[in-house]
Steps between C-alpha positions, in 0.01 A plus 500: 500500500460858373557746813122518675549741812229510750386642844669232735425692836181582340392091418660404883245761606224368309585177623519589895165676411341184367616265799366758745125455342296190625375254247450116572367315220144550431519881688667626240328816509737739704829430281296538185379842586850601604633350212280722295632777643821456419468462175285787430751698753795318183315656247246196369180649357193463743316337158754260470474327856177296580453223693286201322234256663687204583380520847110418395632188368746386769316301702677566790406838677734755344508896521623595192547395123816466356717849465525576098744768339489494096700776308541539113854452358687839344661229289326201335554170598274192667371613826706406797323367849702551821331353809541443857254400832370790733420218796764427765421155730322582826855434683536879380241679633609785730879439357702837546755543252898619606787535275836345669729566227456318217220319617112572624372284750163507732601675828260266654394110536343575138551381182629839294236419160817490284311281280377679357550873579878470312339429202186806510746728579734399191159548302422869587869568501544300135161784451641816644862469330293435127295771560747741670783505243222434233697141382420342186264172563224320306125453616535388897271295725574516899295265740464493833362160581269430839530173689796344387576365825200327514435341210617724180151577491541882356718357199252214521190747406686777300350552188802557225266713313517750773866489473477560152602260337846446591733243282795405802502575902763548717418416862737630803465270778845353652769572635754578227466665130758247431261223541265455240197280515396342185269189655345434758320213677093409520328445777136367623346515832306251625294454787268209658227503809479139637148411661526256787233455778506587842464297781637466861869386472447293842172348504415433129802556323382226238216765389715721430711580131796701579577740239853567657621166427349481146729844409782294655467211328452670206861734545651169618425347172595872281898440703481113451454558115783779468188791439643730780793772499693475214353237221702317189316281302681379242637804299219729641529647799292755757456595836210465760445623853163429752444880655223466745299256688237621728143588541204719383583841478884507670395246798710187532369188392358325800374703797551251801689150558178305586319578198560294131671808239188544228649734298823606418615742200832501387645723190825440258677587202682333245743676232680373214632651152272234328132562524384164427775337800335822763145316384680136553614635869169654606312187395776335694334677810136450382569124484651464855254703663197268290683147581556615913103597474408167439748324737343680799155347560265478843343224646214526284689500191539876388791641436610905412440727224706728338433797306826579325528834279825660303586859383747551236715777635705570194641356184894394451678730203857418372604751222699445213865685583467580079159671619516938418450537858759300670777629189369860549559421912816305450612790281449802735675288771845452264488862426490573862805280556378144610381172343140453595468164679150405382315306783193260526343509843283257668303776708218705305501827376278791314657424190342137493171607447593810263695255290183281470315822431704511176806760646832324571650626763808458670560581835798661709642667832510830705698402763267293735628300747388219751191572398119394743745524777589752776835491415442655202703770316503693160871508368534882325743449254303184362150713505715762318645307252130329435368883459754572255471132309090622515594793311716365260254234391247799369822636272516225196 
């Protein structure tokens, strides 16, 4: 890789910076506005930094849009889109950032926001070198996605247009630049309210249709026909998991012992790299949940409804490793010295959606580690070594 100095104090700066500013997902609005100040403070035109309206069509409440840099190239060439997520799990918030050699870790029983503060602080640092020693690059894209943790709802709602048109992505999200993702799994959530009838569980239990048991009966028969945890079907294969089971609005299901369960919600999610076997395992669910409904009947005959509704949360990608994107990625990483080990994943990431938004996009690290935990750290030389492969991918 041809010699690509940068600011490393400066980037572990703008990285202790970034962990010290609050931003769960879906309050994004804090570490945006900082954000935007370091990159005007780096150099980035004011006219080039806007944030778009993704936000008005989340429909989950959300401060801000989704964080967009675009810059012309001072060399031709397709334009380039390098992306990360601004949002940090709610296991972060208050996290206080402390360097202890050559790691960062939360002083506190915090989450640090690792993922993904590494990987905005490789972006304005991948910004500031360009700009400051006035490097070569072709037309660049930088996003700054909102509620990833939640959904990938700011990729979800981006609108390529306002990223002008970009032809490949590179995502940083991970723990090593080392690791590059060129897949990744799909996944649909599912959830289902179960209407029983209430009754008094000691005098007139008969009158009574106990949603409880029909979501039992129901999971019983998802285990008993091999739809729960980790699923192979023949060659296809997929995962599913039950989340929740409760009541209206965060109450349990049930509010007493002597009184028949009549309604119980419970939510799920099912994942697989083949679309049509996620839609096989989710009707797998639907099915249980409709059979247990009818099992569970009164004295008068009636048994429980179900009203049972699914969300696609994003599509599966696999790209081709003859693809420009994953030979321009595999390229940079052999100039740097290593042999990219190209990854599929079966969690979700930003780049699912801006792949199915026509941009493939790979996906690799910064140096996050045991990440949505409070043991978490940010290993230096890994975010380092993701800044410079950030860098180098703007240089061919």
């Amino acid at each position: 890789m041809a010699d690509l100095p940068f600011d490393r104090e400066a980037a572990v700066t703008r990285l202790l910076r970034f962990l010290a500013v609050g931003g769960i997902t879906g309050q994004e609005e804090a570490i945006g506005t900082e954000v935007v100040s370091a990159l005007v403070e780096s150099g980035v035109p004011s006219q080039s930094i806007r944030f778009d309206q993704a936000n008005k069509r989340i429909p989950l409440p959300t401060q801000t849009g989704n964080l967009i840099v675009t810059l012309p190239g001072t060399v031709s060439g397709p334009r380039r889109l390098f992306m990360t997520h601004l949002d940090t799990v709610p296991l972060c918030a208050g996290a206080v950032p402390v360097r202890k050699g050559d790691r960062i870790v939360p002083q506190g029983k915090t989450a640090l926001g690792g993922d993904n503060r590494t990987g905005v602080a490789c972006l304005v640092t991948m910004l500031a070198t360009l700009l400051a020693r006035k490097l070569p690059h072709g037309p660049l894209s930088v996003l700054f996605t909102v509620r990833e943790e939640s959904g990938l709802w700011g990729a979800r709602y981006v609108d390529s247009a306002d990223l002008g048109k970009p032809e490949m992505g590179f995502n940083i999200d991970g723990r090593s630049p080392r690791e590059i993702t060129i897949g990744a799994t799909g996944a649909e959530r599912w959830q289902v309210e179960i209407f029983g009838r209430a009754s008094h569980a000691g005098a007139y239990p008969e009158q009574g249709i106990s949603a409880s048991m029909v979501g039992s009966l129901a999971l019983a028969e998802v285990q008993k026909g091999g739809w729960f945890g980790k699923i192979k079907k023949g060659t296809r294969q997929g995962t599913s998991n039950v989340g929740s089971i409760g009541g209206p609005n965060g109450t349990s299901a049930g509010q007493a012992t002597n009184v028949v369960t009549d309604y119980t919600l419970i939510t799920g999610e099912c994942r697989s790299h083949d679309s049509k076997f996620n839609r096989a395992i989710t009707a797998a669910y639907r099915d249980a949940f409709q059979n247990a409904a009818r099992k569970i009947k009164n004295a008068s005959g009636k048994h429980a409804k179900i009203r049972f509704a699914t969300r696609r949360d994003y599509y599966p990608f696999k790209l081709k490793e003859s693809s420009l994107v994953v030979r321009i990625a595999a390229d940079a990483a052999k100039r740097a010295g290593w042999d990219a080990d190209l990854r599929i994943t079966n969690g979700g990431l930003d780049a699912n959606w801006l792949t199915r938004h026509g941009i493939p996009t790979i996906t690799f690290g910064a140096g996050q580690n045991n990440i949505h935990t409070v043991e978490e750290y940010v290993h230096v030389p890994d975010f380092l070594e993701g800044c410079r492969y950030a860098l180098s991918l703007t240089q061919q």
